[in-house]
C-alpha positions in Angstrom: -85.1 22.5 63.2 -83.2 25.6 61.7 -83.3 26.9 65.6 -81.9 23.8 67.2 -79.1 24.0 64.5 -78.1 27.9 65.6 -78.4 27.2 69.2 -75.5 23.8 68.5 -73.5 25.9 66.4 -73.4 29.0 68.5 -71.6 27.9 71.4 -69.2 26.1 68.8 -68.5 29.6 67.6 -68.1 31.7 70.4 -65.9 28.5 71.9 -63.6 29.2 68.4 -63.6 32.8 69.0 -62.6 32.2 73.2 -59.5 29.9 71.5 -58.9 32.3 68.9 -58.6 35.2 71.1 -56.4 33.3 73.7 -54.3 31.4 71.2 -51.8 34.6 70.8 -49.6 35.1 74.0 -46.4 36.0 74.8 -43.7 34.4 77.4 -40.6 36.0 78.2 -38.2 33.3 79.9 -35.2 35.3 81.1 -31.6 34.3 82.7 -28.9 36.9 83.8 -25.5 36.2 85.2 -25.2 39.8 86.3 -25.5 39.5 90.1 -26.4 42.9 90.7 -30.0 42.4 89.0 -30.9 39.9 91.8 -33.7 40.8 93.7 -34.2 44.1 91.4 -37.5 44.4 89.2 -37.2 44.3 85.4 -40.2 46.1 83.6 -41.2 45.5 79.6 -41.8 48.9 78.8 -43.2 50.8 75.3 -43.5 54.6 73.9 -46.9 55.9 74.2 -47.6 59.4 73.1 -43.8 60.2 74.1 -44.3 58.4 77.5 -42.8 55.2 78.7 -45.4 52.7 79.7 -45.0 49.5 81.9 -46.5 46.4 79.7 -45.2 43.9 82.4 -43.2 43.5 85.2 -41.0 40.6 87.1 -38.8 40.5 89.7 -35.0 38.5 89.0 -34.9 35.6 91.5 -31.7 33.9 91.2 -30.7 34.8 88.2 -34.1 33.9 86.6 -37.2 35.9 85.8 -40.2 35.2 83.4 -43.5 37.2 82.4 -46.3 36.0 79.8 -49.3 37.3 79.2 -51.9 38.0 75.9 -50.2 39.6 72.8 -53.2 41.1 70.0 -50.6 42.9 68.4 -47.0 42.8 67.7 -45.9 45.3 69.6 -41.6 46.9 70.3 -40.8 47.3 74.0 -37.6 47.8 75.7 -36.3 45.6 79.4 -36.0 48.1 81.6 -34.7 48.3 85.1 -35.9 51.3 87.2 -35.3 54.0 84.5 -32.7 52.3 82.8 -33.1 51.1 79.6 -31.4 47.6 79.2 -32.4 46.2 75.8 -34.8 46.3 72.7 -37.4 43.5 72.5 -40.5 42.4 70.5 -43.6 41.6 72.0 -45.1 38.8 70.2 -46.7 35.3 69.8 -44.3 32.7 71.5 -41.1 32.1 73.7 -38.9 34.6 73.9 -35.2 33.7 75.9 -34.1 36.0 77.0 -30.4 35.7 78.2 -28.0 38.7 80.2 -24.4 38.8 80.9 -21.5 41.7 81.4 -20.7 41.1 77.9 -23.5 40.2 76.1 -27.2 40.8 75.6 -29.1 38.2 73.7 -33.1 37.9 73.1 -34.7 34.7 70.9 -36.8 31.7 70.5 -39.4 33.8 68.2 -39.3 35.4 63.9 -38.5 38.8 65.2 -36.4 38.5 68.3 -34.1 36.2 66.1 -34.0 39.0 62.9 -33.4 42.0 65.5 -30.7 40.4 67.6 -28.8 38.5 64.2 -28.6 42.0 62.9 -27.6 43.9 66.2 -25.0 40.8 66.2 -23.5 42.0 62.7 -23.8 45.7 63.2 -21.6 45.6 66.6 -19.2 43.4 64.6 -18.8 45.5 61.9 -18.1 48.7 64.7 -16.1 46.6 66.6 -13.7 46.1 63.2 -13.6 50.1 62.8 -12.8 50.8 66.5 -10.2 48.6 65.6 -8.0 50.3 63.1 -6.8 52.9 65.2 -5.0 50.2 67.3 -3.9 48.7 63.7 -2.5 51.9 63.0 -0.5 52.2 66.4 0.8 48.2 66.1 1.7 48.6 62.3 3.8 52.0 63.3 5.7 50.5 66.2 6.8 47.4 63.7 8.2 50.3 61.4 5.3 51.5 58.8 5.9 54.9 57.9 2.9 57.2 59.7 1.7 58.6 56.1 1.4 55.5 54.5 -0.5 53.7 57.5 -3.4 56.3 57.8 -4.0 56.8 54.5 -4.6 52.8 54.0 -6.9 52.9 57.2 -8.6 55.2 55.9 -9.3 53.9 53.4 -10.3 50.8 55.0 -12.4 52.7 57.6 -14.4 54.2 55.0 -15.4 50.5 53.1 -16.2 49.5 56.4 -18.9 52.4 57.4 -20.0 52.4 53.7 -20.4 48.5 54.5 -22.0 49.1 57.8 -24.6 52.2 56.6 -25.8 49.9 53.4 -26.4 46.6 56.1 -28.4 49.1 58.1 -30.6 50.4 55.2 -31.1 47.1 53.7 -32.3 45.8 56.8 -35.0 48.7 57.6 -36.3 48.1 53.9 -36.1 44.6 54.1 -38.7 45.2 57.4 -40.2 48.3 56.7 -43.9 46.8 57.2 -43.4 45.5 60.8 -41.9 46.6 64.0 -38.3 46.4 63.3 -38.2 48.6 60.9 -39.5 52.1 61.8 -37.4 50.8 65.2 -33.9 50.3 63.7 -34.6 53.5 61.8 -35.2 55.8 64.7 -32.4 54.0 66.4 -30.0 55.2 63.4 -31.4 58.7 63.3 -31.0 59.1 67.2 -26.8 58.7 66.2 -27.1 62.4 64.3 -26.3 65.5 66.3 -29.9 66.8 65.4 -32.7 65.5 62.9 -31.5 66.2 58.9 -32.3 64.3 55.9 -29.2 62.5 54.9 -29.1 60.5 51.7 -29.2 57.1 53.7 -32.3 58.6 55.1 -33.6 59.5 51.8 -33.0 56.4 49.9 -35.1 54.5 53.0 -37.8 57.2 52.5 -38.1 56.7 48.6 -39.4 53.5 48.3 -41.4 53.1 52.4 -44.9 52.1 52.3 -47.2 54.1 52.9 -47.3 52.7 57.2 -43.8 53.5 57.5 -43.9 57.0 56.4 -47.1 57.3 58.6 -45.2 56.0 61.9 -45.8 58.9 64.6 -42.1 59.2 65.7 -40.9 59.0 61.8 -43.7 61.6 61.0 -42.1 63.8 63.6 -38.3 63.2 62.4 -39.4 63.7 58.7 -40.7 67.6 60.1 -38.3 67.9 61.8 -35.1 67.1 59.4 -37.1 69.1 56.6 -37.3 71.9 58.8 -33.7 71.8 59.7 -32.5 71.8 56.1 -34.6 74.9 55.3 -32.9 76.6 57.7 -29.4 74.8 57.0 -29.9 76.1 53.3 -31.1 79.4 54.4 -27.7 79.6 56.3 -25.9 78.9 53.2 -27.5 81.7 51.0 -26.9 84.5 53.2 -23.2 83.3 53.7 
């Protein structure tokens, strides 16, 4: 009796485990109005061991492509075309629309997708209003402002705007520090400095990371890096 109950149940498990293992898959349903990307091949791409490695491939028919395939892990790849890097996605369970024009690069339809692109949304906003205050400046001193006073109130202003702009940043690498988008927006905003150095932004992110953050390959190697830098930017200082 005990055996013909193992040999009913088994299959039942290893039919759980076949639909368990296949339930996780990715889709990437994409549209682009650029009418140079037609007949050109778009590759999902991801850093591995400092090399770019093709995850998928499709080829832009009319404006349309699509890919799908198993996902087991989350995973942070970039749409490539040939070796040209046209925008950050994530890999992971679900739809992902995927949607290119001359202005505008948009990925969602999935938990991730939808946080990275809302916050790549707010940061280009928030740059696109500090770009803007040097034409404020030239319009308010063509309608008569005096010079002095004008820059020193944009100033002003452009400095709320980065502090604004650095803190959304931080936040938003803390707020995902234990999944993909986290250690990604971070190398993303240390690949804006001249050269890897600890900067208090960069501290303050480092104070309170888990313990998988701080363990991230490419973070490891920035961390080394910046700490050897200011060593040798303090060593500098005392002989001067």
């Amino acid at each position: 009796m005990i055996r013909m109950s193992v040999n009913r149940i088994l299959p039942l498990l290893l039919l759980l485990v076949f639909f368990t293992s296949c339930a996780r898959k990715y889709k990437v349903e994409g549209s682009s109005s650029v009418t140079s990307l037609d007949g050109k091949m778009l590759f999902l791409k991801t850093l591995q061991n400092g090399q770019w490695v093709a995850v998928d491939s499709a080829e832009v028919i009319h404006g349309l492509f699509s890919m799908k395939g198993p996902v087991d892990s989350v995973m942070m790849v970039t749409l490539y075309m040939d070796d040209e890097g046209i925008m950050p996605l994530v890999l992971e369970d679900g739809k992902i629309e995927v949607s290119i024009s001359n202005t505008q690069l948009v990925a969602k339809g999935t938990l991730l997708n939808d946080r990275l692109y809302e916050f790549i949304e707010k940061r280009n906003a928030l740059e696109l209003q500090i770009e803007e205050l040097d034409r404020k400046e030239a319009r308010m001193v063509l309608d008569g402002a005096n010079l002095e006073d004008v820059h020193k109130e944009l100033a002003k202003e452009g400095e709320t705007l980065v502090e604004e702009m650095n803190n959304y940043v931080k936040q938003f690498i803390i707020d995902n520090n234990e999944n993909v988008l986290g250690p990604s927006v971070f190398m993303m905003m240390c690949s804006t400095l001249p050269y890897p150095v600890m900067t208090p932004q960069i501290e303050d992110i480092m104070r309170t990371a888990p313990l998988a953050f701080k363990q991230n390959q490419l973070i490891k190697e920035f961390l080394s890096k910046a700490k050897e830098n200011m060593q040798l930017i303090e060593e500098h200082q005392r002989v001067r």
